[in-house]
C-alpha positions as CSV (number, residue, x, y, z in Angstrom):
1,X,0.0,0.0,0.0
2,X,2.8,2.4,0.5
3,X,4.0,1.7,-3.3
4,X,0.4,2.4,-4.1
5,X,-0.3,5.5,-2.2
6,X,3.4,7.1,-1.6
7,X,5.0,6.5,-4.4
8,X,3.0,5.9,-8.0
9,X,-0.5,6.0,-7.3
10,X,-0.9,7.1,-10.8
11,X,0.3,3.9,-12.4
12,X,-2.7,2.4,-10.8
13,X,-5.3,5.0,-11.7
14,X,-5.2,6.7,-8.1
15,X,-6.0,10.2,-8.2
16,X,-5.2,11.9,-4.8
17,X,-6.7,14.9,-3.2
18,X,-3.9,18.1,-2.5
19,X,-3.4,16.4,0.6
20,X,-2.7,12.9,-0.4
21,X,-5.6,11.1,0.3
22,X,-7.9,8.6,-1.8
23,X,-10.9,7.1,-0.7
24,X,-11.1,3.6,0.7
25,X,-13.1,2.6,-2.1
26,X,-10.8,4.1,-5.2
27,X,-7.8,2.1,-3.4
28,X,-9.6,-1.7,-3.8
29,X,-11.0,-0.8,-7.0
30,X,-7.1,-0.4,-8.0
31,X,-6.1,-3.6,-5.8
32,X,-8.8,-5.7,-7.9
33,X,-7.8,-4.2,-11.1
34,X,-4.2,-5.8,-10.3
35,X,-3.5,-9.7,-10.9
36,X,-3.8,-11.9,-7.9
37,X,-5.5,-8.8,-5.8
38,X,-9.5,-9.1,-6.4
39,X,-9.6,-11.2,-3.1
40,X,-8.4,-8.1,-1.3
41,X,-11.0,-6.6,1.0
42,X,-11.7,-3.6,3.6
43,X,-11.2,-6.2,6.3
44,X,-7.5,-6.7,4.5
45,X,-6.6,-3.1,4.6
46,X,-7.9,-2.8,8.5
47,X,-5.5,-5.7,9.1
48,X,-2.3,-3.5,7.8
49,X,-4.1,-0.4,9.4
50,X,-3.5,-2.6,13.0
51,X,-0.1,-3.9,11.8
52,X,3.0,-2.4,12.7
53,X,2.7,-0.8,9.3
54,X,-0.1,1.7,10.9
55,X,2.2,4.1,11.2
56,X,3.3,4.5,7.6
57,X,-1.0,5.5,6.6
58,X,-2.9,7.9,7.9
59,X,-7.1,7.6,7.6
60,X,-9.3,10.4,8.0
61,X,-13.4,9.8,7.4
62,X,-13.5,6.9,4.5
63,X,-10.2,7.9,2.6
64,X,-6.4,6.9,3.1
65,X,-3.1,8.6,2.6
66,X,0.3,7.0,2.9
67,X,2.6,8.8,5.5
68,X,6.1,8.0,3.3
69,X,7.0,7.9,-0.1
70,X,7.9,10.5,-3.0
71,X,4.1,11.6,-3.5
72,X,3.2,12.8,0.2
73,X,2.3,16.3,-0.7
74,X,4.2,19.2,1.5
75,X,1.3,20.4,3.5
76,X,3.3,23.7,4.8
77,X,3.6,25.0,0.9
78,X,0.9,26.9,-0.2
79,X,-1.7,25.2,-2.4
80,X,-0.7,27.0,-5.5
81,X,3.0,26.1,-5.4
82,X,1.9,22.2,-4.7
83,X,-0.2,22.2,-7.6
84,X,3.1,22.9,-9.9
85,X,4.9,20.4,-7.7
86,X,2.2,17.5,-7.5
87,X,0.2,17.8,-10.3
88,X,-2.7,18.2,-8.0
């Protein structure tokens, strides 16, 4: 999930917010689109969520973020200068 989230959520048709977050329900649409992944369920995600991985995502409401990787959006640079930075 951190691959997913933090690092090239585009390569699986993930479209974060400015502040990094998709929704629970964009992230296992990607998992099922990938090979081997359509068993994947919320129950799945809540298990890493528990993990010692916890720490690596944040949740807020019914959406996701990943707390490492290249695509975590600097939340201290104003939202004009991110969009020229992320893309978003």
């Amino acid at each position: 999930m951190t691959y997913i989230l933090g690092h090239n959520p585009d390569e699986f048709g993930l479209v974060p917010g400015r502040d990094g977050f998709v929704t629970f329900k964009e992230l296992l649409w990607a998992l099922h689109e990938e090979p081997g992944w359509s068993n994947v369920r919320q129950s799945s995600i809540n298990e890493v969520l528990m993990s010692e991985d916890r720490t690596s995502f944040e949740v807020k409401d019914k959406s996701i973020r990943s707390l490492e990787g290249k695509r975590q959006p600097d939340l201290n640079i104003p939202v004009t200068s991110r969009l020229l930075l992320y893309g978003q």
